[in-house]
MISE-92583 format. One record per residue (C-alpha): residue number from 1; residue in one letter; x, y, z. Coordinates in nm, 3 decimals, padded with zeros to 5 digits. Example, Ala and Ser with C-alpha at 12.3 -4.5 7.8 and 13.67 -1.06 7.14 Angstrom:
% MISE-92583
  segu  ropa       px       py       pz
     1     a   01.230  -00.450   00.780
     2     s   01.367  -00.106   00.714
END
This chain:
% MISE-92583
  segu  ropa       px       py       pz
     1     x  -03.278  -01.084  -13.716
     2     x  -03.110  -01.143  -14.074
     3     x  -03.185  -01.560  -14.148
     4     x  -03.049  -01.512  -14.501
     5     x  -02.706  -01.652  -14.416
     6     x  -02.855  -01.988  -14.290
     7     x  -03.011  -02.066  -14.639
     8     x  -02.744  -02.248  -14.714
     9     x  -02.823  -02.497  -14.450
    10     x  -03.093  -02.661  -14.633
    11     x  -03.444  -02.545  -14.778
    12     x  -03.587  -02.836  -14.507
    13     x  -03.399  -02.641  -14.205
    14     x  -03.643  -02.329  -14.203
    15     x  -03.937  -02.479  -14.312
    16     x  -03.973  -02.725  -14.057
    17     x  -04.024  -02.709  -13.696
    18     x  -03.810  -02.911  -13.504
    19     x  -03.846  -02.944  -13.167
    20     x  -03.610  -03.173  -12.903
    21     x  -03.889  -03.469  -12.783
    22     x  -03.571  -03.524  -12.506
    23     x  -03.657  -03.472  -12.195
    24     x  -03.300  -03.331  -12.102
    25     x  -03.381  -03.065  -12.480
    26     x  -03.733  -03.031  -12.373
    27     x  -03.599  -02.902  -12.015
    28     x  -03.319  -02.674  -12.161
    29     x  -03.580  -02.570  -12.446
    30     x  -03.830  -02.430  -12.151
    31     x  -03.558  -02.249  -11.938
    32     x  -03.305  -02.132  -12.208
    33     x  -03.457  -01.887  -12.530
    34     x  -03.340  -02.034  -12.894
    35     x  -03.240  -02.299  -12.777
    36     x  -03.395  -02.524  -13.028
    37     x  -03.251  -02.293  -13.321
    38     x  -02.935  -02.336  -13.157
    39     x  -02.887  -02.697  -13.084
    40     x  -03.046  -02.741  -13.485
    41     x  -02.750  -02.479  -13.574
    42     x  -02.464  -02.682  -13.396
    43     x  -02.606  -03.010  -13.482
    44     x  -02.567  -02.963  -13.873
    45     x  -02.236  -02.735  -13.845
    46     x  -02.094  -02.995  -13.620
    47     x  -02.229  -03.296  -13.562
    48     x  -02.301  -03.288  -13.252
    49     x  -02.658  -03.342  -13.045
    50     x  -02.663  -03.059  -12.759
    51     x  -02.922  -03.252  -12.603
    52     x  -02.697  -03.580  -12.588
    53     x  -02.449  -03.359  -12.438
    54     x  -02.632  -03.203  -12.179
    55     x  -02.793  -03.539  -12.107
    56     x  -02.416  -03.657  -12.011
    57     x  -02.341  -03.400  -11.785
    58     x  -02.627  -03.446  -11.645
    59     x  -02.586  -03.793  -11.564
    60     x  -02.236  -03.698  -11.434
    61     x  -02.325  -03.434  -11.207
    62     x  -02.551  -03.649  -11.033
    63     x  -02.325  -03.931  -10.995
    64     x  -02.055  -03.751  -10.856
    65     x  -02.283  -03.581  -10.598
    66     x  -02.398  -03.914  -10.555
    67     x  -02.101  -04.040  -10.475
    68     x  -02.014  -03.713  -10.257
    69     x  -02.336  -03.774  -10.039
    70     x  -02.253  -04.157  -10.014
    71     x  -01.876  -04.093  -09.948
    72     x  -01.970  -03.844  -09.679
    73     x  -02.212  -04.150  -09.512
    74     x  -01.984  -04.376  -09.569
    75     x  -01.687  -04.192  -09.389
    76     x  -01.945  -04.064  -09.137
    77     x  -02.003  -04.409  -09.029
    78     x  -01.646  -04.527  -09.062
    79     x  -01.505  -04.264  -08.837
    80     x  -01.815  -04.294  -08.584
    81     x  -01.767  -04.666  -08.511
    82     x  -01.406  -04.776  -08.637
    83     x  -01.219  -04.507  -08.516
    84     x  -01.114  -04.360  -08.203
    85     x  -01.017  -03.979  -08.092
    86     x  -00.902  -03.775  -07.820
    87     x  -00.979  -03.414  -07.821
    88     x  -00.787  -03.118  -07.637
    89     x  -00.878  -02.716  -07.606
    90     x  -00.643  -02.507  -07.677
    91     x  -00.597  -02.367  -07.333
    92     x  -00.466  -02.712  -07.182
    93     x  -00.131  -02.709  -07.115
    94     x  -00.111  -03.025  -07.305
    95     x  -00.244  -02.896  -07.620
    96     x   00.107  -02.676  -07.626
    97     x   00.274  -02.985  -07.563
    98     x   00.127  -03.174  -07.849
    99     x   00.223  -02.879  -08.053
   100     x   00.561  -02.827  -07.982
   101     x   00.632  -03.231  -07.990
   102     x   00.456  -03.217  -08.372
   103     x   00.690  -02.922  -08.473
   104     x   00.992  -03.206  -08.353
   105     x   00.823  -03.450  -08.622
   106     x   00.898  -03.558  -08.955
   107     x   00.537  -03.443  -09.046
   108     x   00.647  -03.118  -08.989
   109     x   00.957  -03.115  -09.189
   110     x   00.812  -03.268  -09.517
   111     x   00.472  -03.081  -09.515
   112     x   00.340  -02.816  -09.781
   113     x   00.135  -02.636  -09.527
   114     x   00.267  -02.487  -09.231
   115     x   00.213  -02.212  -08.944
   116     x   00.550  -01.970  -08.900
   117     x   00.574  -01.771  -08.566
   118     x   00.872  -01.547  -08.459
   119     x   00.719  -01.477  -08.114
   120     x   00.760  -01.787  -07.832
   121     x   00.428  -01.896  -07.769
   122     x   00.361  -01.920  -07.372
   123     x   00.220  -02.269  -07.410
   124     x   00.532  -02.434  -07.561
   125     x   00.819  -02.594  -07.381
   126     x   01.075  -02.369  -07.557
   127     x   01.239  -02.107  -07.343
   128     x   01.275  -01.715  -07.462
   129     x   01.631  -01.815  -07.564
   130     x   01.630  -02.138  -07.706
   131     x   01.707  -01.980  -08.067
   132     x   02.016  -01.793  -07.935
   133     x   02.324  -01.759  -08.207
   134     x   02.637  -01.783  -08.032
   135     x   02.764  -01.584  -08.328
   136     x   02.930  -01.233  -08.241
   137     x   02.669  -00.944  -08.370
   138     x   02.890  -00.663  -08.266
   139     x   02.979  -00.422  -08.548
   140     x   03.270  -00.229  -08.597
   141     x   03.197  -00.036  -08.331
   142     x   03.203  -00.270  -08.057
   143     x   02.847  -00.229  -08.018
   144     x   02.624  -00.536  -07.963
   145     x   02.321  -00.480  -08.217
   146     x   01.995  -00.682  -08.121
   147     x   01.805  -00.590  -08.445
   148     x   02.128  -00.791  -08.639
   149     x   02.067  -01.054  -08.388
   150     x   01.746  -01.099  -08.430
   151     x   01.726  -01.128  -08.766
   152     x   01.968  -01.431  -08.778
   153     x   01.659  -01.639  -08.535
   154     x   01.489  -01.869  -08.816
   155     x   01.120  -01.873  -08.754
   156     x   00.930  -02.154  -08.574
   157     x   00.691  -02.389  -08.812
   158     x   00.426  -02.547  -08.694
   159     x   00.148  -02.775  -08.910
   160     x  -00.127  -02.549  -09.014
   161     x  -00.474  -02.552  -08.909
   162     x  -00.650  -02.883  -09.089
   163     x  -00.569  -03.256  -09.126
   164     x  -00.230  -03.425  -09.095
   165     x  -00.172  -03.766  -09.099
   166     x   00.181  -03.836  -08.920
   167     x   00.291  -04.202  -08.805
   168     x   00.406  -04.345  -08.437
   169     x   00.495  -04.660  -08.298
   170     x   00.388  -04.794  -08.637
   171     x   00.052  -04.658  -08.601
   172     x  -00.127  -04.377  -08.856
   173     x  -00.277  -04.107  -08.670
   174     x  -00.442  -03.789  -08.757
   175     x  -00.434  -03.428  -08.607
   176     x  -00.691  -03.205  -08.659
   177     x  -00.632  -02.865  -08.553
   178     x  -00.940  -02.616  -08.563
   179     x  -01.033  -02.324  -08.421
   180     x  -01.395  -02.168  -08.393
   181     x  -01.508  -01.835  -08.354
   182     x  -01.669  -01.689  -08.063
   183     x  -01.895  -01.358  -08.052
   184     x  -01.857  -01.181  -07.729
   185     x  -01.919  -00.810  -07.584
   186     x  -01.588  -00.725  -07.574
   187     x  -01.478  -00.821  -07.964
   188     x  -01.456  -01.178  -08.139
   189     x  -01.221  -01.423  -08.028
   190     x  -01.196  -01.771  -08.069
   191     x  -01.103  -02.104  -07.919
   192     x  -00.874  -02.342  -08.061
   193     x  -00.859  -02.719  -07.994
   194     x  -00.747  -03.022  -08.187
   195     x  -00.830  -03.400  -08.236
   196     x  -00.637  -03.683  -08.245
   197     x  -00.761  -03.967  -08.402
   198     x  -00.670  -04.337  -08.527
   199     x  -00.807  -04.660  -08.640
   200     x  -00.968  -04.879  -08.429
   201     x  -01.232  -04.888  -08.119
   202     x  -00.999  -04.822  -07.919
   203     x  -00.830  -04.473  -07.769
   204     x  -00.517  -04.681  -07.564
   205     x  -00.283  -04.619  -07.877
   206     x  -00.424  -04.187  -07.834
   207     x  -00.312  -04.204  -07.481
   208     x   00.017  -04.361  -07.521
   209     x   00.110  -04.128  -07.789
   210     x  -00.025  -03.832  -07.528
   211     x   00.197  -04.003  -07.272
   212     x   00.507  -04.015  -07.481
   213     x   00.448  -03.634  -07.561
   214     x   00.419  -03.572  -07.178
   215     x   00.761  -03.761  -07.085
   216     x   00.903  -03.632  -07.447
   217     x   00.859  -03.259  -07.275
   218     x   00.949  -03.351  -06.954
   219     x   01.280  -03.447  -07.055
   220     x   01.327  -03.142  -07.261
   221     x   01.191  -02.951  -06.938
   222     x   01.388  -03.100  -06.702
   223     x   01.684  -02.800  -06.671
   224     x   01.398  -02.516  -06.697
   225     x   01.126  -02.383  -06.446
   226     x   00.795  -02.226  -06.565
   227     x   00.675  -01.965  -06.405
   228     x   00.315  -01.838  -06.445
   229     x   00.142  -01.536  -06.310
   230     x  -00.222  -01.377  -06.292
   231     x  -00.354  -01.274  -06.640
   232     x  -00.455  -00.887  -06.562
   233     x  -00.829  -00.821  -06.569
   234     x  -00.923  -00.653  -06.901
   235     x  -01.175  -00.699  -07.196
   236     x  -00.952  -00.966  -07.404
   237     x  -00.977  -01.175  -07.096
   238     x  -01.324  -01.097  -07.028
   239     x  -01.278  -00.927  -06.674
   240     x  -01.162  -01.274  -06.568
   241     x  -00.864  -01.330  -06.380
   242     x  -00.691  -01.637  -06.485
   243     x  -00.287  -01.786  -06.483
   244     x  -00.069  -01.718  -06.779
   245     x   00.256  -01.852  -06.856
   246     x   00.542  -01.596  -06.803
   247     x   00.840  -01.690  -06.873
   248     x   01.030  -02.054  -06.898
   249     x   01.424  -01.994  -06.765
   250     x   01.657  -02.228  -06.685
   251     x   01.661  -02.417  -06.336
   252     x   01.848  -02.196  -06.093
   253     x   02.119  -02.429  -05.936
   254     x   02.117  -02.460  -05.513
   255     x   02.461  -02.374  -05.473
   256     x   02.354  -02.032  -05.596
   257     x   02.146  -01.967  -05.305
   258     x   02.297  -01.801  -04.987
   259     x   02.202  -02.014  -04.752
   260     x   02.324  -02.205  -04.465
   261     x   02.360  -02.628  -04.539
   262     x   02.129  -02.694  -04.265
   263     x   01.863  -02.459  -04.424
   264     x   01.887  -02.590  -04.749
   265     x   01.882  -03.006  -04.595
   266     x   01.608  -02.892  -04.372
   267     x   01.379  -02.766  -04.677
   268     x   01.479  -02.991  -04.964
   269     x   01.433  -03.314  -04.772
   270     x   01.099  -03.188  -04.622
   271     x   00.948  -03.154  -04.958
   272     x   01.085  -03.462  -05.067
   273     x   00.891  -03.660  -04.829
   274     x   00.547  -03.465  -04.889
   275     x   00.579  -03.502  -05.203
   276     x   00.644  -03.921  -05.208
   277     x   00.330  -04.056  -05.328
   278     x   00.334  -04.280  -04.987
   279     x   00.301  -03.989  -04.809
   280     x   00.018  -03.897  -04.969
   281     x  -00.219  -04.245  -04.858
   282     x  -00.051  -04.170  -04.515
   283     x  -00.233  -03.853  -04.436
   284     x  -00.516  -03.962  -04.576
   285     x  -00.554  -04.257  -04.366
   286     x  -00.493  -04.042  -04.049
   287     x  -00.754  -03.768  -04.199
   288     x  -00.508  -03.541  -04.228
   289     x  -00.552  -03.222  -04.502
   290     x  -00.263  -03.333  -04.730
   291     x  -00.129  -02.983  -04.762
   292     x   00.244  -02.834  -04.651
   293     x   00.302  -02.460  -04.604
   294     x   00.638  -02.236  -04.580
   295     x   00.746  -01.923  -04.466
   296     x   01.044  -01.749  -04.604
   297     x   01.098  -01.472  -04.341
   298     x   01.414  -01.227  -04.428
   299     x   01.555  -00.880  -04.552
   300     x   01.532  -00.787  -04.951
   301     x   01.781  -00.910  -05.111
   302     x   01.880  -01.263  -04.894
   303     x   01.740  -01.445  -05.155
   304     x   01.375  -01.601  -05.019
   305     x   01.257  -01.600  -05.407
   306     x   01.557  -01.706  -05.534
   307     x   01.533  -02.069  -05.308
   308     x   01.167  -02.073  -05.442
   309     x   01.265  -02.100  -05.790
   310     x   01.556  -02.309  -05.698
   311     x   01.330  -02.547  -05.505
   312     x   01.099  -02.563  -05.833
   313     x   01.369  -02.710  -06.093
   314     x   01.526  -02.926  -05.820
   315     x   01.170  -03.109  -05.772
   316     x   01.075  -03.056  -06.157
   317     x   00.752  -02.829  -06.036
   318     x   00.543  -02.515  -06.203
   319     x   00.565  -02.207  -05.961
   320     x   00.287  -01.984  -05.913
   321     x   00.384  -01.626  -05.822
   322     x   00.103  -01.431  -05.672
   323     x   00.103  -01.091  -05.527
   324     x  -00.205  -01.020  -05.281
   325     x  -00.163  -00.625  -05.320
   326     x  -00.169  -00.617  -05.700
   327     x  -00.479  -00.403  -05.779
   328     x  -00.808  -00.517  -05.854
   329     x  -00.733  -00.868  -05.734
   330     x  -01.069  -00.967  -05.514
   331     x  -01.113  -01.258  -05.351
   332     x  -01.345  -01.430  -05.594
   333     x  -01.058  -01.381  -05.834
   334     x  -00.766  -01.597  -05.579
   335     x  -01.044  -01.851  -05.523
   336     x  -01.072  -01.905  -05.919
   337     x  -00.679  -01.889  -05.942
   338     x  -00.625  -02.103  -05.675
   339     x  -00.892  -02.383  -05.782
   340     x  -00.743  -02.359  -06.128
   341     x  -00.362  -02.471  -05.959
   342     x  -00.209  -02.834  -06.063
   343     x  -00.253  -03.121  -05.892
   344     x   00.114  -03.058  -05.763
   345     x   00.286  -02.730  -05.811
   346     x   00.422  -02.427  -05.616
   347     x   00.232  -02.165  -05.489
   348     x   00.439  -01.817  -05.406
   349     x   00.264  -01.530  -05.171
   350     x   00.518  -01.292  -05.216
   351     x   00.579  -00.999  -04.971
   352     x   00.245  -01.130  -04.754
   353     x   00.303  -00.868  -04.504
   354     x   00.241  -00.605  -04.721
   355     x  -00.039  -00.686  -04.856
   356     x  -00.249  -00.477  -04.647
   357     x  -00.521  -00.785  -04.533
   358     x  -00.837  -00.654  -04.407
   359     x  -00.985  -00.758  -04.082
   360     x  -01.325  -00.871  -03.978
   361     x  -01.364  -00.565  -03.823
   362     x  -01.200  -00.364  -04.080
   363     x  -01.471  -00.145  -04.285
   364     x  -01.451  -00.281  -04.666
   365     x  -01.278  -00.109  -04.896
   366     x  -01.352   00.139  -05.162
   367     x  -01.230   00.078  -05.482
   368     x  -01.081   00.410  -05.661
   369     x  -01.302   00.525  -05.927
   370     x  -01.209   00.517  -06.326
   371     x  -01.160   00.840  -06.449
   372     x  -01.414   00.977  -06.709
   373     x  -01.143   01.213  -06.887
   374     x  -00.872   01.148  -07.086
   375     x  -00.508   01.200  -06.853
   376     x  -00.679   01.233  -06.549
   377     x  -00.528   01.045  -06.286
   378     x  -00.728   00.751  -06.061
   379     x  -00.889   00.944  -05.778
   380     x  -00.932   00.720  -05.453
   381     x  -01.322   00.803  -05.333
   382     x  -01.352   00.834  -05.000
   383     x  -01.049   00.612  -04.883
   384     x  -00.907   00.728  -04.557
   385     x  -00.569   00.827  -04.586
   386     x  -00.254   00.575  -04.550
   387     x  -00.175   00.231  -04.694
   388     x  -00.420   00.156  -04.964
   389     x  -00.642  -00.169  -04.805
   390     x  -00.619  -00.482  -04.988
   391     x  -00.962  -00.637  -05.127
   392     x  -00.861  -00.945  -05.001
   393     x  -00.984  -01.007  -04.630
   394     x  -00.786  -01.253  -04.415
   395     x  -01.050  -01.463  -04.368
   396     x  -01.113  -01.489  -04.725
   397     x  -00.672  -01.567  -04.804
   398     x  -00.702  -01.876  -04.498
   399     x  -01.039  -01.988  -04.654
   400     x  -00.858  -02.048  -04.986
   401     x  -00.545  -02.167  -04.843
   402     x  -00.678  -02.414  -04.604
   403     x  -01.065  -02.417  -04.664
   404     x  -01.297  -02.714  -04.713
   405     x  -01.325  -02.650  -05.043
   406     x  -00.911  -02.613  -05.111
   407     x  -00.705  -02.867  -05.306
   408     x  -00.440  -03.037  -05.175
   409     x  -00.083  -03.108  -05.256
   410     x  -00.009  -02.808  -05.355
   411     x   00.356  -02.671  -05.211
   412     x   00.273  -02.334  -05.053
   413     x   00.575  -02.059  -04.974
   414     x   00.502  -01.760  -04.841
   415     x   00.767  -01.474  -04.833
   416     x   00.808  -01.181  -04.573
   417     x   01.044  -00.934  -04.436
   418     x   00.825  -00.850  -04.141
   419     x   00.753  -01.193  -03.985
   420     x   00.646  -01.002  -03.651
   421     x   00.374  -00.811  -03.866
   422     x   00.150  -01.144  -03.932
   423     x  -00.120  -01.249  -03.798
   424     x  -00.111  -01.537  -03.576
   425     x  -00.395  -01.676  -03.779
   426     x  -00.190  -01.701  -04.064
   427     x   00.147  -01.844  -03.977
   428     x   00.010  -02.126  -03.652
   429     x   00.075  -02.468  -03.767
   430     x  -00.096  -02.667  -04.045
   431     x  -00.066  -02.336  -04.225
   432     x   00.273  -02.241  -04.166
   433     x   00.480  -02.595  -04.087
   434     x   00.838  -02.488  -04.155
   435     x   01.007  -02.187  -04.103
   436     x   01.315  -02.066  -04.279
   437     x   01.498  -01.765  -04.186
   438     x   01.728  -01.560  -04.414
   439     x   01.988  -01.323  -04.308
   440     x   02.262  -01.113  -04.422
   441     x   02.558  -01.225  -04.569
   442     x   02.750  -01.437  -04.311
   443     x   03.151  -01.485  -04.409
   444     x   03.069  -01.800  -04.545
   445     x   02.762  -01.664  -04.757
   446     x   03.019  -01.409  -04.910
   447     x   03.329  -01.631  -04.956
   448     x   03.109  -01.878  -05.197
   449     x   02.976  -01.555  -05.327
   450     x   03.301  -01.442  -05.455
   451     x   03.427  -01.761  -05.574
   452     x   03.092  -01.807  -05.809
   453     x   03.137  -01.513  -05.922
   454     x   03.481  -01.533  -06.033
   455     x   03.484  -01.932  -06.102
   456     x   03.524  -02.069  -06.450
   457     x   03.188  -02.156  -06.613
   458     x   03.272  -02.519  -06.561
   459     x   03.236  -02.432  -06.227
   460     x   02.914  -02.300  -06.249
   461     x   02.813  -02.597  -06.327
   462     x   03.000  -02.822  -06.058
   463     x   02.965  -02.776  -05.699
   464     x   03.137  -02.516  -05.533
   465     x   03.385  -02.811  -05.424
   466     x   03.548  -02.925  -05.739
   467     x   03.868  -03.123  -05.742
   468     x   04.000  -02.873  -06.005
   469     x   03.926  -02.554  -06.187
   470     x   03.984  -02.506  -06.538
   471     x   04.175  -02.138  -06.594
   472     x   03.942  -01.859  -06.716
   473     x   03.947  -01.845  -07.107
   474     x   04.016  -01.485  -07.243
   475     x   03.769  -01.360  -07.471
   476     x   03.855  -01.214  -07.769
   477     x   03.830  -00.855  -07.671
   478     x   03.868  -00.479  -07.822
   479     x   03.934  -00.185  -07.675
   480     x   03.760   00.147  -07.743
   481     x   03.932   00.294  -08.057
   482     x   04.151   00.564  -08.015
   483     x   04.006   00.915  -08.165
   484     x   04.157   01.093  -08.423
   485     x   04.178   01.455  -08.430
   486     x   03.859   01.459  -08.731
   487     x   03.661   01.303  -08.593
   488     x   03.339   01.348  -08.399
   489     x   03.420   01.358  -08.016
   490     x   03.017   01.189  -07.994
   491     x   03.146   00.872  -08.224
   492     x   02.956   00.565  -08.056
   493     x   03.323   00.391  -07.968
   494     x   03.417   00.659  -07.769
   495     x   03.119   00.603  -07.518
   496     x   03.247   00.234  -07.403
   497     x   03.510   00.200  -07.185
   498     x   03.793  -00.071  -07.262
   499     x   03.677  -00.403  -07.242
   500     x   03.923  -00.546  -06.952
   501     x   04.117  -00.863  -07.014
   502     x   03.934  -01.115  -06.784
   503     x   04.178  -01.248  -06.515
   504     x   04.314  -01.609  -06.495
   505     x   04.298  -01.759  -06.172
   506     x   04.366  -02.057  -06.023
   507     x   04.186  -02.292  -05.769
   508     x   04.469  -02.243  -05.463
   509     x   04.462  -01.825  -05.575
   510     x   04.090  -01.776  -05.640
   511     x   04.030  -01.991  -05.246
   512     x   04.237  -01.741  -05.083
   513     x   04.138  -01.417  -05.278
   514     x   03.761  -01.511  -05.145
   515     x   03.902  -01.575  -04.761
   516     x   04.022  -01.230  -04.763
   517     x   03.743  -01.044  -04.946
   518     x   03.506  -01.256  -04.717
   519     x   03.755  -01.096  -04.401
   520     x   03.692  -00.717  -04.538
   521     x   03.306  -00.693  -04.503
   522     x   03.168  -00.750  -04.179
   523     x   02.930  -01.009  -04.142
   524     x   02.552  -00.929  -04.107
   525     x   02.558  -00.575  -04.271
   526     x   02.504  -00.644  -04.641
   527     x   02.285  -00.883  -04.811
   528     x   02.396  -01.142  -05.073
   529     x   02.211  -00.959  -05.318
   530     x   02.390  -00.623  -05.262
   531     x   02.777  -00.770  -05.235
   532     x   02.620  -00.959  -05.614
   533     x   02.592  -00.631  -05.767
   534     x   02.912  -00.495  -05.618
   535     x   03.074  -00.764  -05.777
   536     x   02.883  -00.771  -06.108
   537     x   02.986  -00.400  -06.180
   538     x   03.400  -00.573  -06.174
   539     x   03.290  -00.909  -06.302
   540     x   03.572  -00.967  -06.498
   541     x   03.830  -00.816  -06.261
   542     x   03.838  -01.014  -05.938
   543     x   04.164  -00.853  -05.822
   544     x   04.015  -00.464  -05.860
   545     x   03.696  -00.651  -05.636
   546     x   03.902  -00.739  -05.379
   547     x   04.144  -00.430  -05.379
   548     x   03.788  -00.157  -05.332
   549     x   03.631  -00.353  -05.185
   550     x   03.729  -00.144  -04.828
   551     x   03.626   00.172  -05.009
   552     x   03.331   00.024  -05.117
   553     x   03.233  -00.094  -04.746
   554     x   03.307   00.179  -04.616
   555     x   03.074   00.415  -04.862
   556     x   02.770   00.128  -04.787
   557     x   02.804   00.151  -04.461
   558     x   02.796   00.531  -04.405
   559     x   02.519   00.524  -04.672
   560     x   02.300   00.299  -04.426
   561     x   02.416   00.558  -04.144
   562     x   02.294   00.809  -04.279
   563     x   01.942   00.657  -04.408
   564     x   01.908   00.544  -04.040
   565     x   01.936   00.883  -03.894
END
């Protein structure tokens, strides 16, 4: 190395040998090569003592990690005895609560950090169609375009995982929302959960904020039913059976049912007193199992699930739809689905006389084997021939329903076409308390049905005996486009048919054109759900329903001749 150039520093500069006596230039000087020469260099250039320097940020960095470490302490102990928090996993129905009631929040709104999501989440109290767009999507064509639809939804915000600070009932709070990851044979997954948390040794202010949330979704519940089914076995889950939240529709109204008054009284006010809180302390006190069973015993089609729902938005409860013959469901699996139920909710047991219960005596069952090549179909092993046997035994479905170790207050409705095919076992009382039959359409059944049908939506809405009916609106509507010679005989508007005019009828007119619909089908022949469809297929076109609806009676009714013989 060339020191020529730094002559001009000073005949005193080479000659002597100057070393830091700093501690800070003495460190630097044993971990960094030259540099002596170079804090020498920039001290006569500039001025300015490297070791001085270094000595500063020294001093700096260990003040603010000082501080760090101290701030940490200090907050540590703040938030362990000043403050108070809730937590909640992200699998509690009330964690999707908190969520959606934050979204509602001005926190949300003003924030700089936020979660979007285009799919509902199952845990929220939104329904599948809460975003609808009244707005017409239907292109020239006439055709109704769900892509174009869609894309008009805005997305759903949410805060972001971290810390928010929002403010209620002149209180600060903060919401933590974390999630932590989870190593397991199947893949990784992870758990989310969040913390609430506000000044003071106290968590009253946590759970009156949780309480408002609960009534806040209750409220914006109260016109919708959820409905939640068994999570399929599989690896995600991890070969665990456990309930998932389905859907969310609206309430189905009890005028929509076809049922007889005294039915409908007879079940409505019967759950109504079970489920009084006095009723309650009065079985306990006679040791009575607080527990009320159903069974909805009918055709297809007379609408047994259809009350079920309806009976779930009248009394504001969750249903729980279960199938006993869906595969793979063993009995370990309905005893950890049905200790996992609400305190108060409904349970369904749909179609429980084809669920193919085994017996004591029965031998058990065999499950079919997994096939080991790819497209092969499930092979059954040695299962004798006939309806595949259920893994459930009936032992095992009356130990769950009714069993020591059962919860109670739980509404229980069991549905069947075959009442005569149950056991005894099953349906003697304390399991089975009320029975409701269903039946085909009576007159009366199919008079209401036509006038829903072909009422006004403001009489949807009302009961079926309104003062006065508001005349069916018209729709603006379009008729398929005549072809012109060029064109293509495939163009889409030649596949619809002409969009008929919907028909304005009045209450006196629309009362009489259901009395003699009602007198052309013959009572006990069709179910409600079957003269529905007839009528959905003419929805708009209540005179053309009335005027086939001989033909149309007639075709059923040779149809169900000839399936008979």
């Amino acid at each position: 190395m060339d020191f020529s150039r730094l002559q001009h520093l000073g005949p005193d500069f080479l000659a002597s040998n100057v070393s830091a006596t700093s501690l800070p230039s003495s460190f630097l000087d044993s971990f960094v090569p030259g540099y002596g020469i170079l804090s020498q260099i920039i001290l006569r250039l500039f001025g300015i003592d490297i070791g001085l320097v270094a000595s500063g940020c020294v001093v700096i960095f260990g003040l603010s990690h000082a501080a760090s470490f101290l701030n940490s302490h200090v907050y540590s102990y703040f938030d362990r005895y000043f403050t108070s928090s809730i937590s909640i996993d992200g699998d509690d129905e009330l964690y999707g609560e908190v969520v959606g009631w934050v979204t509602q929040q001005r926190m949300t709104r003003i924030s700089r950090d936020l979660r979007a999501h285009t799919k509902p989440r199952n845990t929220h109290h939104d329904s599948d169609d809460d975003n609808d767009d009244d707005n017409d999507m239907s292109g020239d064509d006439g055709i109704f375009n769900y892509g174009r639809w869609a894309s008009n939804v805005p997305p759903r915000y949410e805060p972001n995982y971290g810390l928010d600070r929002f403010v209620y009932d002149g209180r600060t709070f903060t919401l933590s929302r974390d999630r932590k990851d989870k190593k397991n044979w199947w893949g990784d997954q992870y758990d989310e959960f969040m913390t609430i948390r506000c000044i003071g040794r106290s968590t009253q202010p946590i759970k009156d904020l949780l309480l408002h949330v609960k009534q806040w979704t209750l409220k914006n519940e109260n016109k919708t039913t959820s409905i939640y089914r068994p999570l399929p076995k599989n690896e995600n889950s991890g070969g665990e059976t456990r309930w998932e939240r389905q859907s969310n529709r609206a309430s189905r109204p009890m005028r929509t049912v076809s049922l007889g008054r005294d039915e409908k009284k007879l079940i409505v006010s019967d759950i109504n007193e079970y489920l009084q809180p006095e009723t309650r302390r009065w079985y306990d006190a006679r040791g009575i199992p607080y527990r009320r069973g159903y069974l909805f015993h009918g055709p297809p089609g007379t609408g047994k699930t259809s009350l079920s729902f309806a009976l779930a938005g009248i009394f504001g409860l969750h249903i729980y739809c279960i199938s006993l013959s869906e595969v793979g469901l063993t009995e370990a699996d309905l005893n950890m689905l049905f200790t996992e139920l609400p305190r108060r909710c409904i349970v369904l047991l749909e179609d429980i006389d084809s669920a193919g219960l085994r017996r004591d005596d029965d031998p058990p069952p065999i499950e079919p084997t997994t096939p080991t090549t790819p497209g092969s179909a499930k092979t059954p092993g040695n299962e004798p021939p006939g309806p595949r046997k259920s893994l459930i035994s009936l032992a095992g479905l009356l130990n769950v329903i009714d069993g020591v170790a059962s919860h109670e207050g739980r509404v229980l409705i069991m549905t069947t076409n075959h009442p005569e095919n149950l056991d005894d076992a099953l349906t003697r009382p304390g399991r089975v308390d009320v029975r409701i039959p269903f039946s085909l359409a009576t007159h009366t059944q199919i008079k209401d049905i036509f006038m829903r049908m072909y009422g006004t939506d403001d009489d949807a809405q009302k009961s079926s005996d309104a003062d006065q009916t508001k005349p069916l609106s018209k729709p603006k509507t379009k008729g398929a486009s005549s072809l012109d010679d060029d064109e293509d005989e495939d163009d889409i508007e030649d596949l619809l048919f002409e969009k008929p005019v919907t028909q304005t009828l009045d209450k006196v007119t629309l009362k009489q054109m259901a009395q003699d619909f009602a007198d052309k089908l013959p009572e006990g022949r069709f179910s409600p759900a079957t003269i529905q469809g007839y009528l959905l297929t003419r929805k708009r076109e209540p005179q053309r329903a009335l005027s086939e609806a001989c033909k149309w009676r007639d075709e059923q009714l040779k149809a169900m001749e000839e399936k008979r013989k």
